[in-house]
PDB file of N, CA, C and O in Angstrom:
ATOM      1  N   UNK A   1     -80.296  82.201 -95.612  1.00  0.00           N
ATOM      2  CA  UNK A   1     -81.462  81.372 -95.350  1.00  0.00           C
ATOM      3  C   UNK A   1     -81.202  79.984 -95.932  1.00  0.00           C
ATOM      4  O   UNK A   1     -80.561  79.900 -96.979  1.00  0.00           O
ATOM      5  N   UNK A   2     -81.648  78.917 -95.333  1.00  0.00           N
ATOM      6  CA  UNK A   2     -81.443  77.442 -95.378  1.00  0.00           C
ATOM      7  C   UNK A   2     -82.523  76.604 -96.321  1.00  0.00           C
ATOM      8  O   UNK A   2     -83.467  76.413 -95.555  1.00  0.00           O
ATOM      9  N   UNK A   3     -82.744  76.210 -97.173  1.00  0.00           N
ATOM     10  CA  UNK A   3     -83.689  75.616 -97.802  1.00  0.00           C
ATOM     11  C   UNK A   3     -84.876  74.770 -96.572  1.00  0.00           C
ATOM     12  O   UNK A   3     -86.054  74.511 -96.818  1.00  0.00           O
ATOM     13  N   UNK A   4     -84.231  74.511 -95.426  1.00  0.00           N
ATOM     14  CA  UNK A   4     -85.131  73.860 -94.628  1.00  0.00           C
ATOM     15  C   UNK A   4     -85.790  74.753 -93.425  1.00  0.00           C
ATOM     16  O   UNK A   4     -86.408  74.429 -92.411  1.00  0.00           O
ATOM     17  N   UNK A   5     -85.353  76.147 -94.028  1.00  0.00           N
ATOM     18  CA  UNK A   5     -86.142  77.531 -93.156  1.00  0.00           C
ATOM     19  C   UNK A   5     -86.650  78.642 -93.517  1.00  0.00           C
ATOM     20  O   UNK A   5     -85.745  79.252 -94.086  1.00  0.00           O
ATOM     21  N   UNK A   6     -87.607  79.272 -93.511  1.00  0.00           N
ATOM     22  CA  UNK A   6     -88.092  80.371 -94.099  1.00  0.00           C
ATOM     23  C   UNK A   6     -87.905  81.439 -93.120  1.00  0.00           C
ATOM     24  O   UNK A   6     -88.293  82.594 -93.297  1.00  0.00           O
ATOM     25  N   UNK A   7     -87.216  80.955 -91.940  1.00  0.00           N
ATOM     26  CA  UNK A   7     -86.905  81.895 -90.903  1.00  0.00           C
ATOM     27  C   UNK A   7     -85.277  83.029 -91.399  1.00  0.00           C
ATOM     28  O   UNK A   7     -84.194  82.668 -91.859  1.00  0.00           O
ATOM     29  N   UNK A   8     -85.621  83.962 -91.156  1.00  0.00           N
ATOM     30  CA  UNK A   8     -84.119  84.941 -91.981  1.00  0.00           C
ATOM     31  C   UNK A   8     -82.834  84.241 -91.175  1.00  0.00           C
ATOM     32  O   UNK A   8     -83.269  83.558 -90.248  1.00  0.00           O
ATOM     33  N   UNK A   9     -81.575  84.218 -91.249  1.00  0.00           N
ATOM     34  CA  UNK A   9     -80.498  83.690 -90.658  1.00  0.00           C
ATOM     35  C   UNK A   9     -80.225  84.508 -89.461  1.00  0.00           C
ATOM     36  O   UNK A   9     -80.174  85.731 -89.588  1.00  0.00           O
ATOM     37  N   UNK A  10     -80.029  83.905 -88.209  1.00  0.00           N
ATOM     38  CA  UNK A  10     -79.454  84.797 -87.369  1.00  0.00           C
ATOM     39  C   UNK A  10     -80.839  84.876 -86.394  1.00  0.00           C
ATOM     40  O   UNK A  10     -80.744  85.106 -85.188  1.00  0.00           O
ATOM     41  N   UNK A  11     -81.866  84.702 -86.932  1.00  0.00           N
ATOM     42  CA  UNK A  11     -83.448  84.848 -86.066  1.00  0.00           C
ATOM     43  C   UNK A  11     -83.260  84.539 -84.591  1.00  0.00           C
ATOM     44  O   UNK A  11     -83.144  85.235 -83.582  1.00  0.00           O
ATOM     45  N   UNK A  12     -83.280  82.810 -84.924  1.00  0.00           N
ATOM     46  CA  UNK A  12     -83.239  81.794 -83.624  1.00  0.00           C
ATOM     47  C   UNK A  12     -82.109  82.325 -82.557  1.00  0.00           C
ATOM     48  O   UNK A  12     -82.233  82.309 -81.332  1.00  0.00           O
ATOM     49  N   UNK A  13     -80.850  82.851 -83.388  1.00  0.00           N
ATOM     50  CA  UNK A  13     -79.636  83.655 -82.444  1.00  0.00           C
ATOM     51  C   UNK A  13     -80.322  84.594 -81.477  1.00  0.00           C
ATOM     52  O   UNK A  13     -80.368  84.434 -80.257  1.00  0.00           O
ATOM     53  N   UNK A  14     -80.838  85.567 -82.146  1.00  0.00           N
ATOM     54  CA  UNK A  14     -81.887  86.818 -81.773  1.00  0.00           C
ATOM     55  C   UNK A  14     -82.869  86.345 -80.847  1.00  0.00           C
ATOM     56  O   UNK A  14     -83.033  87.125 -79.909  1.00  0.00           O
ATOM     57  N   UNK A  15     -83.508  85.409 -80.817  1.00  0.00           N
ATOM     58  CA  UNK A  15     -84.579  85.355 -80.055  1.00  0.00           C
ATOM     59  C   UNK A  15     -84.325  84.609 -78.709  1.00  0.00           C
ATOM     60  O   UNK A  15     -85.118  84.629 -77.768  1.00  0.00           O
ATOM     61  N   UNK A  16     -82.718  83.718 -78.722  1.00  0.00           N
ATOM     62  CA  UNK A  16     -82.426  83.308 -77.884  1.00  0.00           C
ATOM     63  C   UNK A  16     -81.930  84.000 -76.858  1.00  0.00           C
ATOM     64  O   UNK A  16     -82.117  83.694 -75.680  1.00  0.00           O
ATOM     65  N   UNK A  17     -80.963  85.429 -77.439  1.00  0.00           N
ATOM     66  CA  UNK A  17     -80.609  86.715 -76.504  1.00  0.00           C
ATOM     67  C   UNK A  17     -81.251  87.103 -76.192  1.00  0.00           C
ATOM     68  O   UNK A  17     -80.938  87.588 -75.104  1.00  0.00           O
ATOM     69  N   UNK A  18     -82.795  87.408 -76.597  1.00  0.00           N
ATOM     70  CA  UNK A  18     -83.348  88.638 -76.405  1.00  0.00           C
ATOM     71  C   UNK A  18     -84.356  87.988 -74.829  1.00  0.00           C
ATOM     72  O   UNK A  18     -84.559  88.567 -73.762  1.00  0.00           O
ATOM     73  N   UNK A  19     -84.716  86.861 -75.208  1.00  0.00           N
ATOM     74  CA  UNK A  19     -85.476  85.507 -74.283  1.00  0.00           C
ATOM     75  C   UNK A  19     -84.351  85.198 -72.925  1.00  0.00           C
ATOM     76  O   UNK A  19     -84.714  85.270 -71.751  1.00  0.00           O
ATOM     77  N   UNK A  20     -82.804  84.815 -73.400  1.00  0.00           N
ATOM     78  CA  UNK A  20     -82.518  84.369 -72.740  1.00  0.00           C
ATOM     79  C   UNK A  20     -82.621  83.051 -72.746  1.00  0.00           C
ATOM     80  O   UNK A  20     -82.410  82.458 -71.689  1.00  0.00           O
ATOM     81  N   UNK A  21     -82.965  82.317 -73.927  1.00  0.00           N
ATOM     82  CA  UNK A  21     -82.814  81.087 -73.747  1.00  0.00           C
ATOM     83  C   UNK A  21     -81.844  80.047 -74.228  1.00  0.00           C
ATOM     84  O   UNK A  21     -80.930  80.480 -74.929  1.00  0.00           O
ATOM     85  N   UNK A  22     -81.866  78.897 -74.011  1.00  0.00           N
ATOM     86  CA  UNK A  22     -80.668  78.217 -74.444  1.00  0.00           C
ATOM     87  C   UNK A  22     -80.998  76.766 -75.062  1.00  0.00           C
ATOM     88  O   UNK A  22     -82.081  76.203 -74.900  1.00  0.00           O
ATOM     89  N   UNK A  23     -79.675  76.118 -75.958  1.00  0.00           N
ATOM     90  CA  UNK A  23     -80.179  75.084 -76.674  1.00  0.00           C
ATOM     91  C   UNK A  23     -80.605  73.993 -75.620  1.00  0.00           C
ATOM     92  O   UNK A  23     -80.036  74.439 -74.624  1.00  0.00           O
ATOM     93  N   UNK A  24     -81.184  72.954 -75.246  1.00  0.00           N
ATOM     94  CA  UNK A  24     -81.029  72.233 -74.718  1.00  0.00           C
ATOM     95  C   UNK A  24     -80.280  70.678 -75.189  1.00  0.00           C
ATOM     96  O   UNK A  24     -79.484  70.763 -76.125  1.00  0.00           O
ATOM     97  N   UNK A  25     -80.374  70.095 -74.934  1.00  0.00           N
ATOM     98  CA  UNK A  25     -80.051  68.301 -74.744  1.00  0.00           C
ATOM     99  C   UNK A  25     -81.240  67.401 -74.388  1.00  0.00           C
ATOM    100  O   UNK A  25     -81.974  67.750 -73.463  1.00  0.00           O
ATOM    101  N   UNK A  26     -81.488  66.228 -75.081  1.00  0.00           N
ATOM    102  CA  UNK A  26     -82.765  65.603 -74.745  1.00  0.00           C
ATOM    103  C   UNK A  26     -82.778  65.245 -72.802  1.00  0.00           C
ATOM    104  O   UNK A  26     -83.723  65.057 -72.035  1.00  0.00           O
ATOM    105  N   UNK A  27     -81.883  65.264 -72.664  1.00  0.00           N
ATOM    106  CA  UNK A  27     -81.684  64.788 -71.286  1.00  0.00           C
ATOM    107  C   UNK A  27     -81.933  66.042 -70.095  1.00  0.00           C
ATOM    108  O   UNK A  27     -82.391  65.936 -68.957  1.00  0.00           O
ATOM    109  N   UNK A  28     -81.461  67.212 -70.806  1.00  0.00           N
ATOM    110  CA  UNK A  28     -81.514  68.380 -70.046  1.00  0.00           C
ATOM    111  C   UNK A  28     -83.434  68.713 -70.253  1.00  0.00           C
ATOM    112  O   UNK A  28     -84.096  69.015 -69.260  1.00  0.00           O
ATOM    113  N   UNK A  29     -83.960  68.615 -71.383  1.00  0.00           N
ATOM    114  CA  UNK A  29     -85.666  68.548 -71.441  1.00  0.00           C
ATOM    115  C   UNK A  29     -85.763  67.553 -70.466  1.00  0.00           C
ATOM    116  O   UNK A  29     -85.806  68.126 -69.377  1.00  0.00           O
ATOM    117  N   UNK A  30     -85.816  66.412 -70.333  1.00  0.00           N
ATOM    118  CA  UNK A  30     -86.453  65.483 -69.268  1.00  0.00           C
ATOM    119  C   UNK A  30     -86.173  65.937 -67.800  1.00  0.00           C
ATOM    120  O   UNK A  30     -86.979  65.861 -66.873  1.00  0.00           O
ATOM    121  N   UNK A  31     -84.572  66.544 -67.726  1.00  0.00           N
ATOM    122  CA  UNK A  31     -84.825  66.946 -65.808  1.00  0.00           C
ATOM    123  C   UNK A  31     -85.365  68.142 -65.996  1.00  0.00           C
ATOM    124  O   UNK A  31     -85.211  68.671 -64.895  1.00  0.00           O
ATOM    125  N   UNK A  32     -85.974  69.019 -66.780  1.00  0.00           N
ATOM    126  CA  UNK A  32     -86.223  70.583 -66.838  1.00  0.00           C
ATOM    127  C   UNK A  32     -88.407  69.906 -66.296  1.00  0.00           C
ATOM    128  O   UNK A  32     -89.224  70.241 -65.438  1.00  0.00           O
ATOM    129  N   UNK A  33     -88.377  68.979 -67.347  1.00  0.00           N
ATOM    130  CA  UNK A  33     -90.038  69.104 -67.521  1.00  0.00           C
ATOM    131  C   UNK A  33     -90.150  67.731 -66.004  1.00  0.00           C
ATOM    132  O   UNK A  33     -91.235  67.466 -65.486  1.00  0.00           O
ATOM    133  N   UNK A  34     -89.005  67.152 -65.616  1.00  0.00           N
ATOM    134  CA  UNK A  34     -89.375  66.107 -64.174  1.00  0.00           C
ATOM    135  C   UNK A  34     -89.572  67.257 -63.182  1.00  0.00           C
ATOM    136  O   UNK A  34     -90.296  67.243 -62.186  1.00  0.00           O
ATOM    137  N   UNK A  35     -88.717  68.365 -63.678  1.00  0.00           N
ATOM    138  CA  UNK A  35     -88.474  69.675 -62.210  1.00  0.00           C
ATOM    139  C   UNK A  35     -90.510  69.978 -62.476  1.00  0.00           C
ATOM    140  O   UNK A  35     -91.162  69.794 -61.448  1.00  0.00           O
ATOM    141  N   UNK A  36     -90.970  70.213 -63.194  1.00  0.00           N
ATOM    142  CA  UNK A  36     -92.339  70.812 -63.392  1.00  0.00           C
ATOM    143  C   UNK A  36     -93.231  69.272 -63.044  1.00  0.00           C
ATOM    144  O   UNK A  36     -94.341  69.607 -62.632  1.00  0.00           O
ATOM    145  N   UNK A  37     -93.138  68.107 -63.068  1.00  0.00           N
ATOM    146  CA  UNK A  37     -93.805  67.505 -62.862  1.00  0.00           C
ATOM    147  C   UNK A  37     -94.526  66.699 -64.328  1.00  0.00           C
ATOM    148  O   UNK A  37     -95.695  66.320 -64.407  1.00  0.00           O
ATOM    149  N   UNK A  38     -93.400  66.571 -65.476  1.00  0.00           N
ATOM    150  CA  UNK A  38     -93.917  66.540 -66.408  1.00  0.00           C
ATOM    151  C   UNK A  38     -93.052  64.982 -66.925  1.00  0.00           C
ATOM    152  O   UNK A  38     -92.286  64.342 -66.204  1.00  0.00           O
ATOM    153  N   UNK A  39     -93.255  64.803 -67.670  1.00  0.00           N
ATOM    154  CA  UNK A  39     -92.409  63.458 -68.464  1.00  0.00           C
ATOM    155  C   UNK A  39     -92.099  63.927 -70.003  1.00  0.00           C
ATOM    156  O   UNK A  39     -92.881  64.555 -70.717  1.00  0.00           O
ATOM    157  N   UNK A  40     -91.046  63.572 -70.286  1.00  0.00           N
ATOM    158  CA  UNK A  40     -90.905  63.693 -71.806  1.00  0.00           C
ATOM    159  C   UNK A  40     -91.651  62.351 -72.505  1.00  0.00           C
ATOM    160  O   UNK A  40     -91.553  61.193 -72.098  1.00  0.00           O
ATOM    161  N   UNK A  41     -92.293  62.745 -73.476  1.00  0.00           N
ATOM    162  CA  UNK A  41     -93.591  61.567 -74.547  1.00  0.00           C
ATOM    163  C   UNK A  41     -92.402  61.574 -75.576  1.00  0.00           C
ATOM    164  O   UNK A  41     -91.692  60.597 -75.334  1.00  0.00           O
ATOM    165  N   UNK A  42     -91.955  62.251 -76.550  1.00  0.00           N
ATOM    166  CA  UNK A  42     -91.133  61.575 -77.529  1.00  0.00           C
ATOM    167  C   UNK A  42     -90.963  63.225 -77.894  1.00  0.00           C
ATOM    168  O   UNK A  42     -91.511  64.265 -77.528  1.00  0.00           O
ATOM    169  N   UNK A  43     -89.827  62.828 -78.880  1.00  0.00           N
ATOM    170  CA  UNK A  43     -89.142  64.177 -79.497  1.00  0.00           C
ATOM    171  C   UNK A  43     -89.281  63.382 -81.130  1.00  0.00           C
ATOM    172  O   UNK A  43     -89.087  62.264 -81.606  1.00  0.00           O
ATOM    173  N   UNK A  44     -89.808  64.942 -81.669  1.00  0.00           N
ATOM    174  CA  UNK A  44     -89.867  64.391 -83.407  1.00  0.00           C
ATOM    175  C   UNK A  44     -89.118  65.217 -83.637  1.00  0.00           C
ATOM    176  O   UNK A  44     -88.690  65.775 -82.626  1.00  0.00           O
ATOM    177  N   UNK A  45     -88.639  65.667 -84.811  1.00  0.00           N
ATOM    178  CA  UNK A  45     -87.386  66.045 -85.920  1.00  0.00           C
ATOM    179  C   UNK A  45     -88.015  65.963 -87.128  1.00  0.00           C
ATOM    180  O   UNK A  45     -87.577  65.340 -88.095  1.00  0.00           O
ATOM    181  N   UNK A  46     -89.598  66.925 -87.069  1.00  0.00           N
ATOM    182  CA  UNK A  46     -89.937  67.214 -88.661  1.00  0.00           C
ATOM    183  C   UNK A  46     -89.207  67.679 -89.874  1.00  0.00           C
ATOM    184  O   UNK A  46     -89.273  67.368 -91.064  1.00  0.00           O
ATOM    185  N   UNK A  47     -88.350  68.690 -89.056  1.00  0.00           N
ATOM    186  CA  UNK A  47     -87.504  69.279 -90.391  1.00  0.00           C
ATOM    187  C   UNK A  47     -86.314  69.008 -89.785  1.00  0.00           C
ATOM    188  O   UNK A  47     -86.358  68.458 -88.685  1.00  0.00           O
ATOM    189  N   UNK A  48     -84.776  69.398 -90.493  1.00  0.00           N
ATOM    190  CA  UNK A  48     -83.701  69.598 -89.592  1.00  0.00           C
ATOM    191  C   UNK A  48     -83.032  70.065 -88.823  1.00  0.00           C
ATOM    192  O   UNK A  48     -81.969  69.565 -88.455  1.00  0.00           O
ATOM    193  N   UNK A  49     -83.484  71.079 -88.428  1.00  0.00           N
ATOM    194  CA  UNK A  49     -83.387  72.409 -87.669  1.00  0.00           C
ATOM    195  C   UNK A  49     -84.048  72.484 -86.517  1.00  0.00           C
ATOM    196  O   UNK A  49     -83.794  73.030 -85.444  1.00  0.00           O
ATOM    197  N   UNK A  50     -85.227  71.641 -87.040  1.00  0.00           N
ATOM    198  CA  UNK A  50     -86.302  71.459 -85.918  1.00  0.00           C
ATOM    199  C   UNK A  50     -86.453  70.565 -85.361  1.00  0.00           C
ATOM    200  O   UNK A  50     -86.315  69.476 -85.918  1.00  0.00           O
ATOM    201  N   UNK A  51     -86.956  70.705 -83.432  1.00  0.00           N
ATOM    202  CA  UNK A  51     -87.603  69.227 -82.919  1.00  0.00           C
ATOM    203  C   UNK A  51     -88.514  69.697 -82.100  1.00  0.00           C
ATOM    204  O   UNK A  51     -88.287  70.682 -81.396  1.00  0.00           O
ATOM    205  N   UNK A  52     -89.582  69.095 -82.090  1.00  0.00           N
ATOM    206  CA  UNK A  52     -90.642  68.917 -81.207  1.00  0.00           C
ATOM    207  C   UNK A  52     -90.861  68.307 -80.063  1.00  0.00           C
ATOM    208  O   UNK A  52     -91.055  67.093 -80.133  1.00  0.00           O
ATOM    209  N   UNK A  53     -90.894  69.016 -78.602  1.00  0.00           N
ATOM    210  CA  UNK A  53     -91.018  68.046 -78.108  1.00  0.00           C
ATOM    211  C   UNK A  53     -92.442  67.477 -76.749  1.00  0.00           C
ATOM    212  O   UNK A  53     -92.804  68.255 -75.866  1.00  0.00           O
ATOM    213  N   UNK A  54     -92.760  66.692 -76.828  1.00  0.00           N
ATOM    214  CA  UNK A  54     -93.790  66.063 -76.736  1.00  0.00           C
ATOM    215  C   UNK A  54     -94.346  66.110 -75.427  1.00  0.00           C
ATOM    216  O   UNK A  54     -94.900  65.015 -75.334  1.00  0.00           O
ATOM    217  N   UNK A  55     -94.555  66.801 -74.223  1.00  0.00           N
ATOM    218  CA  UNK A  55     -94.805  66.118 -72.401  1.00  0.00           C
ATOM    219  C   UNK A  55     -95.900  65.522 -72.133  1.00  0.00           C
ATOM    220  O   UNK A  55     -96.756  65.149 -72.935  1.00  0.00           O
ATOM    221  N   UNK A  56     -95.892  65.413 -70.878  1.00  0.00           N
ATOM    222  CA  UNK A  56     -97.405  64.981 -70.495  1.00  0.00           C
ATOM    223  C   UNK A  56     -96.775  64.528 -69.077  1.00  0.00           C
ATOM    224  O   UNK A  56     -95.647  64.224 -68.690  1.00  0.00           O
ATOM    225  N   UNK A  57     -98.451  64.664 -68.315  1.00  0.00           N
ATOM    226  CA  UNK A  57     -97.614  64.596 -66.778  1.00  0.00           C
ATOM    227  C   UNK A  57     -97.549  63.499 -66.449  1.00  0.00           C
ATOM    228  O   UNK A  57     -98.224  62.596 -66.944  1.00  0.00           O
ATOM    229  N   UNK A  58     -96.427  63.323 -65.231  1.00  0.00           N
ATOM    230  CA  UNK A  58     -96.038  62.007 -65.090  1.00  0.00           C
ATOM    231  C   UNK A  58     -97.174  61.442 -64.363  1.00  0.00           C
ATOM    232  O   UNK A  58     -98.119  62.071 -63.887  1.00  0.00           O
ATOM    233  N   UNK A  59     -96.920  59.875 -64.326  1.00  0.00           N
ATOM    234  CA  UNK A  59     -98.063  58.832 -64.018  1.00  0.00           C
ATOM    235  C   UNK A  59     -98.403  59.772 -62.377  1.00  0.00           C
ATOM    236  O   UNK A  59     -99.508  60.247 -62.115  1.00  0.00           O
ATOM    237  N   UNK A  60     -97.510  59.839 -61.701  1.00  0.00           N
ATOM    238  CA  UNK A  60     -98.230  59.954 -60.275  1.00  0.00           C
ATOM    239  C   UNK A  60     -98.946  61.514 -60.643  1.00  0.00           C
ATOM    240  O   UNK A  60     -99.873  61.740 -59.865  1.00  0.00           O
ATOM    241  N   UNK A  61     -98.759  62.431 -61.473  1.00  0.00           N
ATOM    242  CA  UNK A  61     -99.491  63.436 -61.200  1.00  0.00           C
ATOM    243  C   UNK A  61    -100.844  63.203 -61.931  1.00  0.00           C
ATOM    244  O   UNK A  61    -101.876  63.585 -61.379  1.00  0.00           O
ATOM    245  N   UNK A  62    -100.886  62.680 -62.977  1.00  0.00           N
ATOM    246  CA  UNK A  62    -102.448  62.320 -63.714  1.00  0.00           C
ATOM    247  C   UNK A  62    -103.534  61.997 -63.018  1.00  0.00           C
ATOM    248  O   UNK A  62    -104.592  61.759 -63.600  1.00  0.00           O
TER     249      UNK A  62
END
């Protein structure tokens, strides 16, 4: 365990197999959430491990 996680080691591994999901790239979020009709608003990086990231729909769908 990481001082900047209270999550056990190996978790995020686990939940990505079990989901099926994968890391992304800020660039790979923006065509994933343009495919839905969405815009990326900003990505934060509260902790280091972590990022948040922000949508909202694009101008023509609002």
């Amino acid at each position: 365990m990481t001082s900047t996680s209270s999550a056990p080691d190996g978790l995020g591994t686990d939940m990505m197999v079990a989901l099926g999901a994968k890391e992304r790239t800020e660039e790979e979020y923006r065509q994933l959430l343009q495919s839905a009709g969405l815009e990326l608003a900003q990505v934060l990086a509260p902790q280091q491990q972590l990022n948040l990231v922000e949508a909202r729909p694009t101008q023509t769908n609002a």
